[in-house]
Wavefront OBJ file of the C-alpha trace (Angstrom):
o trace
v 100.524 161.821 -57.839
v 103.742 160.293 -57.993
v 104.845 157.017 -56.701
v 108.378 156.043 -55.698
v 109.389 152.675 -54.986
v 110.316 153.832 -51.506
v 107.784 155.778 -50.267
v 104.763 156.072 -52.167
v 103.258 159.501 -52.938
v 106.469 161.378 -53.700
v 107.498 163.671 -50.839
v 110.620 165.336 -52.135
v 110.362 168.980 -53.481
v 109.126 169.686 -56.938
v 112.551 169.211 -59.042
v 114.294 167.955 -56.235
v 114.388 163.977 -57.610
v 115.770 165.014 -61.029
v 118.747 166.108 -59.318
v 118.790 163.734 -56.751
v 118.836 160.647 -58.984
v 122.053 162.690 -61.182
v 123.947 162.850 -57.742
v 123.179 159.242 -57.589
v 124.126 158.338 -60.817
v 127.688 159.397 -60.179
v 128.149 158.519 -56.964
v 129.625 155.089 -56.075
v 127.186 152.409 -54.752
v 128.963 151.819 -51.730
v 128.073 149.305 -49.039
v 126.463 147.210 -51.691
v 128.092 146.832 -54.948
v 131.399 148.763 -53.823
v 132.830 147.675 -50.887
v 136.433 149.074 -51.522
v 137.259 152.876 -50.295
v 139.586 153.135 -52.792
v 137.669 151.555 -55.825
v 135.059 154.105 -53.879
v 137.392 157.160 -53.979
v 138.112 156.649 -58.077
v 135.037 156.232 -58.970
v 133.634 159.667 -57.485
v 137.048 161.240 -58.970
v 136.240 160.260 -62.215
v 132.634 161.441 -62.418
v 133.010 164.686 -60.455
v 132.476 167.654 -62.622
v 135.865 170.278 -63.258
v 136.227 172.767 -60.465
v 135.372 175.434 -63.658
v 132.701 178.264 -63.158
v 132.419 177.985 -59.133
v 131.604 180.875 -57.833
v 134.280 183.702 -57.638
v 135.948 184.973 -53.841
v 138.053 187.306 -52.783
v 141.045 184.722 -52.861
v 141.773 181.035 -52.312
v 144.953 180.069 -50.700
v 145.896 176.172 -50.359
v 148.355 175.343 -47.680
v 148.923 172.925 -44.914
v 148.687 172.986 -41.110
v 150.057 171.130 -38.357
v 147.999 168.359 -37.569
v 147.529 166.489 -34.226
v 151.131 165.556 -32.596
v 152.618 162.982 -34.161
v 150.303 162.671 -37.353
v 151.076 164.291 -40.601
v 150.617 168.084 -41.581
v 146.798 168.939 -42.948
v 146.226 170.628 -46.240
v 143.655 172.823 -46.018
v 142.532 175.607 -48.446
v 141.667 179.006 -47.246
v 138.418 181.193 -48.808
v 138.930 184.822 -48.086
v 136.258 187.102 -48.878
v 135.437 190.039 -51.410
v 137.267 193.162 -49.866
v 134.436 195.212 -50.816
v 132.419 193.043 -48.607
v 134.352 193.175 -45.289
v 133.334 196.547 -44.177
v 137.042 198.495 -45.135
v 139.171 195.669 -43.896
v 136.952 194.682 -40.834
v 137.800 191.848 -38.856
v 135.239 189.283 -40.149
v 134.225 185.442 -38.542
v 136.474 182.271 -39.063
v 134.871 179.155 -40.080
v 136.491 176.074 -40.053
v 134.957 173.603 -42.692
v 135.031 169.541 -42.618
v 133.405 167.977 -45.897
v 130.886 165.078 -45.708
v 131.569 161.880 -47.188
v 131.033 159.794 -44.652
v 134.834 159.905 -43.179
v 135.680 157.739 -46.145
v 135.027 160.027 -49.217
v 135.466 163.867 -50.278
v 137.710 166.314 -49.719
v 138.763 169.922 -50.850
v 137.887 169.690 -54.278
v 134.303 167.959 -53.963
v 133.507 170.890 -51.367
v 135.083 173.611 -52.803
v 131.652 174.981 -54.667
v 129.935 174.550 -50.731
v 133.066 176.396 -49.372
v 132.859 179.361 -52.210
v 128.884 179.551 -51.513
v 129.992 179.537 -47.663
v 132.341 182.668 -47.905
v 130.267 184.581 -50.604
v 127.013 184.124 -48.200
v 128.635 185.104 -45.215
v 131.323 187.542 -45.655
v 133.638 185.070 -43.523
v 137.056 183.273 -43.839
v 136.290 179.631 -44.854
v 138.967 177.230 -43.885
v 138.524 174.110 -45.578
v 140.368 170.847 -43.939
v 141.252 168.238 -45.972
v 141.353 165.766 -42.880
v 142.589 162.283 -42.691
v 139.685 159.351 -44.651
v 138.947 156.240 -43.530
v 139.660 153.045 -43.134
v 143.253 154.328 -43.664
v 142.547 156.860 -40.626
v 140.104 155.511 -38.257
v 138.327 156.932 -35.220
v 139.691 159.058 -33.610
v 141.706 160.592 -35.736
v 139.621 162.632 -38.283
v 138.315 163.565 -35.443
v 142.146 164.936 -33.293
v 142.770 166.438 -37.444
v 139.982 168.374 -37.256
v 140.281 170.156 -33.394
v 144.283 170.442 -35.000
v 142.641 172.830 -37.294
v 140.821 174.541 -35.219
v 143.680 175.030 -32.901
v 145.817 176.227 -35.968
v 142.991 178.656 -36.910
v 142.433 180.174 -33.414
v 146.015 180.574 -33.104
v 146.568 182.382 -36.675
v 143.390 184.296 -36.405
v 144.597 187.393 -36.806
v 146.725 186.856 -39.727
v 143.367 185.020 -41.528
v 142.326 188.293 -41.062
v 138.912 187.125 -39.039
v 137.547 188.710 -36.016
v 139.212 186.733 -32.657
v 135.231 186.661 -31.233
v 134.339 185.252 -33.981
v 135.562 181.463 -34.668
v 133.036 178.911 -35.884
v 132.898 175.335 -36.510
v 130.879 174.087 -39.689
v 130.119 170.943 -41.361
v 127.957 168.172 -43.756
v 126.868 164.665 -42.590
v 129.845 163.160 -41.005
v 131.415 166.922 -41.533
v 128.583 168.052 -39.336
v 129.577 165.180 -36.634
v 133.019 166.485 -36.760
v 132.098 170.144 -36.263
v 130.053 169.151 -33.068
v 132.888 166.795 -32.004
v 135.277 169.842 -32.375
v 132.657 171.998 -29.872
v 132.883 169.194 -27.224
v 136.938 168.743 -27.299
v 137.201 172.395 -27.212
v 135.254 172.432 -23.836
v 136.735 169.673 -22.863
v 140.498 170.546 -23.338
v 140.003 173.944 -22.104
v 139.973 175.363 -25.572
v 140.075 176.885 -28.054
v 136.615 179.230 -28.204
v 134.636 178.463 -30.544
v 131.786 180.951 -31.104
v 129.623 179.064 -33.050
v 128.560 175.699 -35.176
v 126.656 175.278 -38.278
v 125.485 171.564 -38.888
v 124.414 170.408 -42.005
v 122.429 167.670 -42.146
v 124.998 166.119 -39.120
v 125.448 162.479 -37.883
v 125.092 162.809 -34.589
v 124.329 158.759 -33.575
v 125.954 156.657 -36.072
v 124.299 153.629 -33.498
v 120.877 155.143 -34.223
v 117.664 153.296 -35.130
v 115.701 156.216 -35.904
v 112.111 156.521 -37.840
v 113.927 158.707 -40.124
v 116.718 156.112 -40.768
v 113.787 153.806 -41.625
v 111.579 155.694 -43.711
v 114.367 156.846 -46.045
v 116.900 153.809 -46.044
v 116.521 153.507 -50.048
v 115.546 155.810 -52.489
v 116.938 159.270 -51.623
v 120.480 159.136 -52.138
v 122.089 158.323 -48.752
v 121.031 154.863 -48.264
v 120.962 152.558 -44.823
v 123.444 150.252 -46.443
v 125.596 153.373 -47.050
v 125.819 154.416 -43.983
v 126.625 151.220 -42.448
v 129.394 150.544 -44.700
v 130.402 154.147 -43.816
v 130.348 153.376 -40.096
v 132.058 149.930 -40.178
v 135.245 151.987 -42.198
v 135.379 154.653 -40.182
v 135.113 152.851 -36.680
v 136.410 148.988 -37.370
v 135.394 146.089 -35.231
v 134.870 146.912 -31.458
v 134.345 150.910 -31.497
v 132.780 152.105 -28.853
v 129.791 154.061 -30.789
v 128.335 155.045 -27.525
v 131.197 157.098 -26.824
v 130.772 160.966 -27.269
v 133.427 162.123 -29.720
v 131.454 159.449 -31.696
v 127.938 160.019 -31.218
v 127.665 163.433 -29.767
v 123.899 163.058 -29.637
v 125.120 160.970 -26.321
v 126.895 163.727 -24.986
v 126.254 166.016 -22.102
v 126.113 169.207 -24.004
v 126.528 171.388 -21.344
v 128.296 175.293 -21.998
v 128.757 173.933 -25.805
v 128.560 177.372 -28.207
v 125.170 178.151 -29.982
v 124.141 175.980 -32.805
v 122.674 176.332 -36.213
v 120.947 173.109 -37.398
v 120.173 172.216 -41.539
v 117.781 169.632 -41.857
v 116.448 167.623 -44.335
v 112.845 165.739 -44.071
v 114.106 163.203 -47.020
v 117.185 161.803 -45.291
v 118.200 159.141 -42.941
v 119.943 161.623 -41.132
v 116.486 163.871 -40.174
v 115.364 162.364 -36.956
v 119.582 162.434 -35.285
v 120.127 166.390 -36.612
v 116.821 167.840 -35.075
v 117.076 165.388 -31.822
v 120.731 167.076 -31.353
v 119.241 170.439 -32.058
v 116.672 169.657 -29.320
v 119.088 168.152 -26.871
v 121.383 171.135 -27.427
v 117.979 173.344 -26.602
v 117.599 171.317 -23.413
v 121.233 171.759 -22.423
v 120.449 175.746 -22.354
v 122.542 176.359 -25.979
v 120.750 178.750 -28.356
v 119.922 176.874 -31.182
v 118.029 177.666 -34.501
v 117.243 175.483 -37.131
v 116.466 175.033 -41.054
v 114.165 172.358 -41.588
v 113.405 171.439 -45.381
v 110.873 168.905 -45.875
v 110.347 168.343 -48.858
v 114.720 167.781 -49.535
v 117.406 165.236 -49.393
v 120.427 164.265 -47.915
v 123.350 166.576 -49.385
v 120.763 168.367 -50.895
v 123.229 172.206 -50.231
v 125.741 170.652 -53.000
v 123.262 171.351 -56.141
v 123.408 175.262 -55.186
v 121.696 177.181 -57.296
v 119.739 174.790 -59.149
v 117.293 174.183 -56.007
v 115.575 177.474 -54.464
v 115.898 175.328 -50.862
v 119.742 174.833 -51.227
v 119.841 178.950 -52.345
v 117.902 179.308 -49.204
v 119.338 177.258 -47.037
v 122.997 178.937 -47.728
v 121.824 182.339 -47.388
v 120.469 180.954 -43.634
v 124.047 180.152 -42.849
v 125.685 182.677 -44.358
v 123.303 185.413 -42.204
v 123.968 183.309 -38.997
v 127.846 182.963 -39.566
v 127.856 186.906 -40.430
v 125.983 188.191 -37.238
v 129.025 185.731 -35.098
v 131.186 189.131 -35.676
v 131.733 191.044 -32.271
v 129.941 194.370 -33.855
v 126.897 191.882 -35.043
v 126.743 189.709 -31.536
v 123.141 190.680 -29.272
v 123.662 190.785 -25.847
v 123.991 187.670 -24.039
v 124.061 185.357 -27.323
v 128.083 185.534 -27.642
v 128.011 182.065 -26.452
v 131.459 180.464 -26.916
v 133.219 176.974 -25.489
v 136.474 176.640 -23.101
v 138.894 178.863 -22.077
l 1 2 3 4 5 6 7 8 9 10 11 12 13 14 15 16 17 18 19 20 21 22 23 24 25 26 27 28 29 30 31 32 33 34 35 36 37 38 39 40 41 42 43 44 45 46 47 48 49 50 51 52 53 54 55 56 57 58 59 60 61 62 63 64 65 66 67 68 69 70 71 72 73 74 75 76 77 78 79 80 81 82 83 84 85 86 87 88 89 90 91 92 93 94 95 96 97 98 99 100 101 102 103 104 105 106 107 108 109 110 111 112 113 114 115 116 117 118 119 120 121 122 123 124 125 126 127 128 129 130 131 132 133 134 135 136 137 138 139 140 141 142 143 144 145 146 147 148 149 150 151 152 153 154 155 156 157 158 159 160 161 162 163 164 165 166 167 168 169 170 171 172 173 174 175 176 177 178 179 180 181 182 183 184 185 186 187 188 189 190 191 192 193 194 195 196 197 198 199 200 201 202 203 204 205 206 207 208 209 210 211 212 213 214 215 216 217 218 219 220 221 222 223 224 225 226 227 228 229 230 231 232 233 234 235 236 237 238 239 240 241 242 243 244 245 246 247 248 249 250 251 252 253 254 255 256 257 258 259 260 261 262 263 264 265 266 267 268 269 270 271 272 273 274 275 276 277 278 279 280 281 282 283 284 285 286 287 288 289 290 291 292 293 294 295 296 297 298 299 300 301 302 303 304 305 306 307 308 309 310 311 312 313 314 315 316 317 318 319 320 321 322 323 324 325 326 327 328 329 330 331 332 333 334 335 336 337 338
């Protein structure tokens, strides 16, 4: 059997650690020998692959939207789908889409594959934010850019051409915390619905001290000392990481819209995304979730090469598809503020 330096026996999928250790190999080493977001930032630039051969949609439309008041405009780039695929011009679900990297790195281009993938499995209009990265933008404000967007998309949802029943919230890592952030401001502040949320692999506690933070701080591609130097950028000295726009694990989660939860058994990550999909449970929100042993932490980027990324997609794209008002069972519309 395989040993690993980390964790003995190997528990990560057959194939899975061939492709992990690539994404490693090009990803900076940050919070140990790159402490600088922008030495950070040029480093994944340079070693991220050309945008050629991702997968074909309907169209792709890059644009910008207001952001919160006061801050700058927000590009974001717009997936529409097939029009074969939308039923003769059917309205069809919105999702609003906020790339991992933990608040520091990423943006449209490194998710544009996941956002294609998104919008081919589920027949919906992917909006893609390219919110603001810190330590240039620090909590809150990724945070205010993102519910901007989902204010902008509510309010344009007819001319997106998406279904007004049918608004979503979606994200990776600190994408994922984002996404649930967005579901408690919307209640909050009265608004807008949103109809759904699909968490991948989500921070939910960046204060956490979780088995799952322990038993895979090294050796599967998110590391502890990642994540701390993500944290410390993203919040700065004094944060309150108790508070629940930052850890919405802390929240009271209360009339939030029904989740969809993507876990992975190899991450740091693990134990925060199924406690939040458990808490969620408790708080009476329908919740399902995708649990994949046997993966790693942004294990949905590699696509087609792993059949539990191809799997895990097609589980989002069938939950984001039955959000539509002529999909929606009975007493599952869920749906958050006013």
């Amino acid at each position: 059997m395989t040993e690993t330096a980390s964790s003995g026996p190997e528990r990560l999928a057959p194939g899975a650690r061939a492709l992990m250790e690539a994404m490693t190999a090009v990803f900076p080493d940050v919070g140990s020998t790159v402490t600088d977001a922008a030495e950070a930032r040029r480093i994944l630039a340079g070693t991220m692959p050309p945008p050629t051969g991702n997968p074909a949609v309907g169209q792709v439309e890059d644009r910008t939207v207001p952001g919160p008041e006061g801050a700058p405009e927000l590009p974001v780039r717009i997936y529409r789908p097939h029009s074969e695929g939308r039923g003769g011009g059917a309205a069809v679900p919105t999702v609003v889409f906020f790339h991992g990297g933990g608040w520091v790195l990423g943006g449209l281009d490194s998710h544009d594959t996941t956002a294609r993938s998104m919008c081919l499995a589920s027949g919906a209009v992917v909006v893609s934010v390219d919110y603001r990265l810190a330590p240039e933008a620090r909590f809150p404000e990724p945070a205010e850019d993102a519910y901007a967007a989902v204010c902008w998309a509510s309010e344009h949802i007819g001319q997106l051409g998406g279904d007004p029943r049918a608004l979503l919230v979606a994200g990776d890592s600190a994408g994922g915390n984002l996404a649930a952030v967005c579901t408690l401001m919307s209640r909050d502040r009265s608004g807008p619905r949103i109809d759904h949320q699909s968490l991948i692999y989500p921070s939910t506690d960046p204060g956490a001290r979780t088995p799952s933070r322990k038993a895979n701080a090294r050796g599967y591609f998110l590391t502890e000392d990642a994540m701390r130097w993500f944290g410390a950028q993203y919040f700065g000295p004094g944060a309150d990481l108790g508070h629940p726009y930052a850890a919405p694990l802390r929240a009271d989660l209360r009339g939030l819209p029904p989740a969809h939860v993507v876990t992975a058994g190899c991450d740091p990550l693990c134990d925060e995304g199924r406690l939040y999909a458990a808490k969620l449970a408790e708080a009476g929100v329908p919740v399902t979730e995708a649990h994949f042993p046997g993966m790693f932490h942004g294990f949905l980027g590699v696509g087609h090469l792993l059949p539990d990324a191809l799997e895990a997609m097609a589980g989002l794209g069938k939950v984001i598809a039955a959000t539509a008002s002529d999909r929606k069972i009975d007493g599952q519309e869920g749906g958050s503020g006013g």
